[in-house]
N, C-alpha and C positions, 0 to 999 in steps of 0.2 A: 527492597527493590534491587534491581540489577546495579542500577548506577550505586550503591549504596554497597557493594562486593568487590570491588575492582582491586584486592592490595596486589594481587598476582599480574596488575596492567589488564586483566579482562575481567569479565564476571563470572563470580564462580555459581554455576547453574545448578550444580547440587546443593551449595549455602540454598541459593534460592529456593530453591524446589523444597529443600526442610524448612525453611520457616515457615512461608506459604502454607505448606501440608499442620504445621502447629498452627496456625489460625484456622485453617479451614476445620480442623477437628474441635477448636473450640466453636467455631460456630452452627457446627451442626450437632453440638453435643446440646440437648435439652437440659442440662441443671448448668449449664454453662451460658454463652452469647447464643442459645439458639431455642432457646424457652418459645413454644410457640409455632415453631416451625411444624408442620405436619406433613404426614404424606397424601397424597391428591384423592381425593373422596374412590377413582377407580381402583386403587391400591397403587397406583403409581404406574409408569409407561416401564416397559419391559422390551427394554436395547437387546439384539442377539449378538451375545458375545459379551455382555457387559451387565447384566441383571437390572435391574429397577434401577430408572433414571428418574430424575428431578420432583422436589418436592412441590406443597403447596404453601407460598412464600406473602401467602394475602396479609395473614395476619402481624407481617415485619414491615417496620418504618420504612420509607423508601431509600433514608440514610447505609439501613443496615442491608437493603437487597442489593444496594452501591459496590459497599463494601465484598460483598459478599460475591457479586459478578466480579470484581477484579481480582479477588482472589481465585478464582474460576479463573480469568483467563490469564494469568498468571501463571497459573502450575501448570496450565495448556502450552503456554509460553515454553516453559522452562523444559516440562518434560519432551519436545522437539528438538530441544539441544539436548535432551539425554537420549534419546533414542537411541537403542544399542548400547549403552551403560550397563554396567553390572555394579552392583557393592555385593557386600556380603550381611550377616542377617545383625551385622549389630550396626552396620552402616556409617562405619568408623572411616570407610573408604570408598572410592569409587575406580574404577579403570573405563580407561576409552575403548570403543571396539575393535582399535590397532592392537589392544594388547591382548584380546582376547583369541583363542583356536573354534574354527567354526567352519563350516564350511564353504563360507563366500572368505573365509581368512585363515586357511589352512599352517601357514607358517607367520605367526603371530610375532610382533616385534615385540623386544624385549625390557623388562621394566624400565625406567630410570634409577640410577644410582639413589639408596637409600630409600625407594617406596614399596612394599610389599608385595609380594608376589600373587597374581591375581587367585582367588580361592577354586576349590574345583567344581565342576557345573553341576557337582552334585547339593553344594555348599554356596553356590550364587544364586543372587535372584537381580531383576532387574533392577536398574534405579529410580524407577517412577514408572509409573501408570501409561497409558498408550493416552495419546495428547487428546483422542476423542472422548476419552473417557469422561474430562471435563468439559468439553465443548458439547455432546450430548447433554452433560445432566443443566448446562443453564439452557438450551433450545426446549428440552422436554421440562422443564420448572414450571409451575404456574404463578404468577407475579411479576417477572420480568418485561421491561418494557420490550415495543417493537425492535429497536436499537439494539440494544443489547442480546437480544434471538436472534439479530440479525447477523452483529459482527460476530457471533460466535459461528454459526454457520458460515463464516466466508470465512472465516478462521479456519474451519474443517476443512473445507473447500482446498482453499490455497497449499494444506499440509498434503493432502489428497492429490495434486498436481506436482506436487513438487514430489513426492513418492512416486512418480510418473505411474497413476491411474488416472488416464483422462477419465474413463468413463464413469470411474464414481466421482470423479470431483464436478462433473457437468451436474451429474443427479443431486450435487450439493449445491452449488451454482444457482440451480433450477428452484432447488427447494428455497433457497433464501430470498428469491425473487417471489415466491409463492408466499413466507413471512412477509415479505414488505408487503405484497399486494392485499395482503390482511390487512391492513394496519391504515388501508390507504379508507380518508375521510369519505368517502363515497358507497353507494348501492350498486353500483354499475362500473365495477374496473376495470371493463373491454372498453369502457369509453377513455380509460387514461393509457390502458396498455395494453397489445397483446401479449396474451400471457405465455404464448408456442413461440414467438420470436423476439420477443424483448423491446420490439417497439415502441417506442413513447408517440401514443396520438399528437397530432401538429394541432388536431383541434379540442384537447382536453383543454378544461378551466385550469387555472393558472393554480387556484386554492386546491386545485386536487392532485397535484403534482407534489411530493415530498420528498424531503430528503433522502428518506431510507428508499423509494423508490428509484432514485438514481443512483442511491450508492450501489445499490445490487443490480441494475441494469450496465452503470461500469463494469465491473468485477466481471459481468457475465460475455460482456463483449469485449474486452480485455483476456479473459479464457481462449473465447473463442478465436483471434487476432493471433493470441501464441500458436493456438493449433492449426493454424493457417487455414485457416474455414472465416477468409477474409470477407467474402459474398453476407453471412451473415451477419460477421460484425459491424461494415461501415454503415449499414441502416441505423443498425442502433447509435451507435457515435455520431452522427448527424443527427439523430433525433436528440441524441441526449444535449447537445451542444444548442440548438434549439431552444428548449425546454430551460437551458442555463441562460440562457439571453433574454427570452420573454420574460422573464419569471420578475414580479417587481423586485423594486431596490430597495436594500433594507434601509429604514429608516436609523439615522444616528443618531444616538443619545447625547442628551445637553452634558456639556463638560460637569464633569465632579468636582464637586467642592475642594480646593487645594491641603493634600496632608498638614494638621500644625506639627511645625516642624518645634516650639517651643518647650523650654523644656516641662513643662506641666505639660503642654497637650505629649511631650516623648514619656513621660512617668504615667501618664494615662491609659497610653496606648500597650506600656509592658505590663500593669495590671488589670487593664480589661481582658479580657477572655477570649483568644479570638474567634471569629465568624468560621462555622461550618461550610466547607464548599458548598455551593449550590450544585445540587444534584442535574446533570446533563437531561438535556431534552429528549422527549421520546422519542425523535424523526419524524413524527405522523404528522407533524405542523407542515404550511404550506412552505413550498419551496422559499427561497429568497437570496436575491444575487448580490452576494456580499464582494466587498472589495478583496477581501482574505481568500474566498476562493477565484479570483481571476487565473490563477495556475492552473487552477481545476480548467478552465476553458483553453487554457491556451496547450494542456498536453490532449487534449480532443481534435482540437484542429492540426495535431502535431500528427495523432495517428489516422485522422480523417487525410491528411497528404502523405504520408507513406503508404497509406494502403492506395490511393487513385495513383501515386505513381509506380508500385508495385507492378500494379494491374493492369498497364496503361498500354503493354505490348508496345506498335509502332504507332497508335494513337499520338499524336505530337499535340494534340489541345487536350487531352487527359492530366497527359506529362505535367504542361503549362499550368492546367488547375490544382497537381500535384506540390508543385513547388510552390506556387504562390502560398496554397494552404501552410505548407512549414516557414515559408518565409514569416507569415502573419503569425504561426503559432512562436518564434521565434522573438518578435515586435512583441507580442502582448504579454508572454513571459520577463520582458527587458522592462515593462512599463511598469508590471504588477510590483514589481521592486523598486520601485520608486513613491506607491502607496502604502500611506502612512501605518495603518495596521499590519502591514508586512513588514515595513523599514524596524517597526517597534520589536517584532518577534522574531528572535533568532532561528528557529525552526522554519517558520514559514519563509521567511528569506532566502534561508541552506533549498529550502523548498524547491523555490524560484530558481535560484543559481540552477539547480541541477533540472530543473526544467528548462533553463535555457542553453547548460549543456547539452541535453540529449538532441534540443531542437538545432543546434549548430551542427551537432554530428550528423545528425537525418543531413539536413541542406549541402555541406560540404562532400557526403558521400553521392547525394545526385549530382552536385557538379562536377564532380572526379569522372563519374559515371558519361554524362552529357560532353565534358570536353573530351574523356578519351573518343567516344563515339565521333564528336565532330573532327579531329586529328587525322581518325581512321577515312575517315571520308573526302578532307580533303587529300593523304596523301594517297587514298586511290584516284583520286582524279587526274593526281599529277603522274603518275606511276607509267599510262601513256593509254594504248589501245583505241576503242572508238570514242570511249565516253570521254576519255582524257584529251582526244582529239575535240571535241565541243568546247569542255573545258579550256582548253588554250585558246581558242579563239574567240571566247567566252571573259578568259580573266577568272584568275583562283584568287582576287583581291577580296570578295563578297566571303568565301572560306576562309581567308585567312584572317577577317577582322573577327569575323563568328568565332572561331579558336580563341583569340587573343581575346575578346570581350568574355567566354568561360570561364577560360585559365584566372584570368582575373580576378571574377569574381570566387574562385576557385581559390584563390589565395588568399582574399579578402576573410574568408569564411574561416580559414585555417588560422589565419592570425588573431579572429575575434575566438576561437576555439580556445584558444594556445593563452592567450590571457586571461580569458576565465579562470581556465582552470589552475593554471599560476596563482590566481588571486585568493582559488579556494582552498590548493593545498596550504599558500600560508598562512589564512586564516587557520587551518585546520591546525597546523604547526604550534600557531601562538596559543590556541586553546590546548595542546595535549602542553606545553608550556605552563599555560596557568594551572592545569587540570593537578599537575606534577611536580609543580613548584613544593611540597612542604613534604615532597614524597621523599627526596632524593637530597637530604640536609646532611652536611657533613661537622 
């Protein structure tokens, strides 16, 4: 895995990309881990540009279909950081596309001291495969759960935006919404969603809303947000944030029985055998409002108040409902870090932190916004003319507390900013510390 590459201080994407590619060749070699495997009774789905995708994966454990999507999304992974790579054909090397001549890179920088001279383009071939090529063949597979068809399509998606093609990453987008909606427990999925605007019904049953339904109505209204095609996004973000809220609460499980820490039960434990992950859920189960995702709610209400106050023109009670909104997404991000399955998991924590960075930045850049605005305003009034004539007989006291009550809170925001993120880079410090500690021994 990546983290498991890093002697160079990063991961090295081609180590990764060839091991990966040794696994996935043992498991789809038949005298090999892939005994069993077939191709799809149609002869297989036929990608243009890419020949026969995805096999039929019925007859494989669900253990081994696991394994076998993560190595999928894996090389998918890896080959997005080689994009534009070359090696040459025994694959002893690789170059970055700075060093290569091309003509988006006409004057190519030149090797570093002691690494080989890149081969000629008659003698190169890329470093890995085009990142769909893997994302295609687990979407077009037959055995894959909903889940797993899913994040690989938003996995396409996302590459697909980031390559700046909006319009096939929407049609990726679209399609993934169209896997979830498969997958959704019901005969009738216009009653949970529209399926042209991403909508989540206010009066679908509770049991028919799923996870993978929401993961891919985020994603698509999160697309849509980037491309400023705001109008459609905040329906769906308010619907979705909805749908997080009603949705029941998941029941917790009775405390586990305490590790023996003795030494028969520690001589026990290094020769039993250990437990197989349990294999992840399909998505298609009924939604349920975990404590772990209150993040999840609190970056919805974070973009549900920057798009109302985007949009809010000279509306001053938009604005008003603007700011509240990231103020609250800001509150429930700061609280979600305080429950217990977040305080336990580092990940979801880093989570949280940087959910409530983002929502300080939104808040403190309206109030930069708001106070210059009210600044501007009172010092036209004092400036003189007719209106600054009412003004003075008026009193620019009611304006000047308005400034000072912004500025305030304007500062207020900047100071809670300013030590987060203090608090995150040292954390961040003490971990590349531990990370490095046995690295750097003298």
């Amino acid at each position: 895995m990546p983290e498991n590459n890093e002697e160079e201080g990063f991961p090295n994407w081609a180590r990764v990309y060839s091991e990966l590619e040794y696994a996935l060749n043992r498991l789809e070699n038949p005298d090999k881990d892939g005994a069993g495997l077939m191709d799809q009774e149609e002869g297989g789905i036929l990608v243009p540009g890419l020949g026969k995708a995805g096999f039929d994966l019925t007859a494989k454990s669900e253990e081994w279909r696991q394994g076998y999507y993560e190595v999928l999304m894996g090389m998918g992974n890896a080959a997005e950081r080689l994009d534009g790579w070359v090696t040459d054909k025994w694959r002893r090397n690789v170059w970055a596309p700075e060093f290569i001549q091309s003509p988006s890179n006409p004057r190519p920088k030149a090797v570093l001291p002691g690494m080989p001279e890149p081969p000629d383009e008659e003698h190169r071939t890329p470093a890995a495969e085009a990142p769909e090529t893997f994302y295609l063949k687990i979407i077009t597979s037959k055995g894959f759960t909903t889940y797993q068809r899913l994040s690989a399509a938003l996995s396409y998606a996302d590459w697909l935006s980031f390559r700046k093609l909006p319009d096939s990453a929407e049609e990726m987008y679209r399609w993934a919404l169209d896997i979830a909606i498969a997958g959704l427990p019901t005969s009738e999925p216009s009653a949970v969603i529209d399926r042209d605007s991403g909508i989540l019904s206010s009066t679908a049953p509770r049991e028919a809303i799923t996870p993978n339904i929401v993961y891919a109505a985020t994603n698509l209204a999160t697309f849509l947000a980037e491309q400023r095609r705001v109008a459609s996004a905040l329906p769906i973000f308010i619907s979705l944030l909805r749908a997080r809220i009603e949705a029941d609460e998941e029941r917790v499980p009775l405390a586990q029985s305490k590790k023996d820490n003795s030494l028969a039960g520690t001589l026990f434990s290094l020769l039993r055998e250990p437990d197989y992950p349990d294999v992840p859920a399909s998505g298609d189960e009924p939604l349920l409002r975990k404590e772990s995702d209150r993040c999840e709610e609190a970056a919805l209400k974070n973009y549900i108040g920057e798009i109302l106050f985007a949009t809010a023109g000279s509306s001053s009670g938009q604005r008003q409902q603007g700011l509240s909104w990231v103020r609250d997404a800001v509150s429930t991000s700061k609280l979600a870090q305080s429950l217990e399955p977040i305080r336990a998991n580092d990940d979801l924590r880093k989570k949280c932190e940087k959910c409530e960075e983002v929502g300080l930045e939104s808040w403190g850049k309206i109030m930069t916004y708001l106070a210059a605005e009210a600044r501007e305003k009172r010092d036209h009034a004092k400036s003189g003319g007719l209106q600054g004539l009412v003004w003075k007989v008026k009193g620019t006291k009611d304006l000047d507390e308005k400034v000072e009550d912004l500025e305030g809170e304007e500062e207020g925001v900047i100071l809670r900013l300013n030590k987060l993120r203090s608090k995150m880079l040292k954390e961040e410090y003490a971990e590349m510390d531990r990370k490095y500690a046995r690295t750097f021994v003298f």
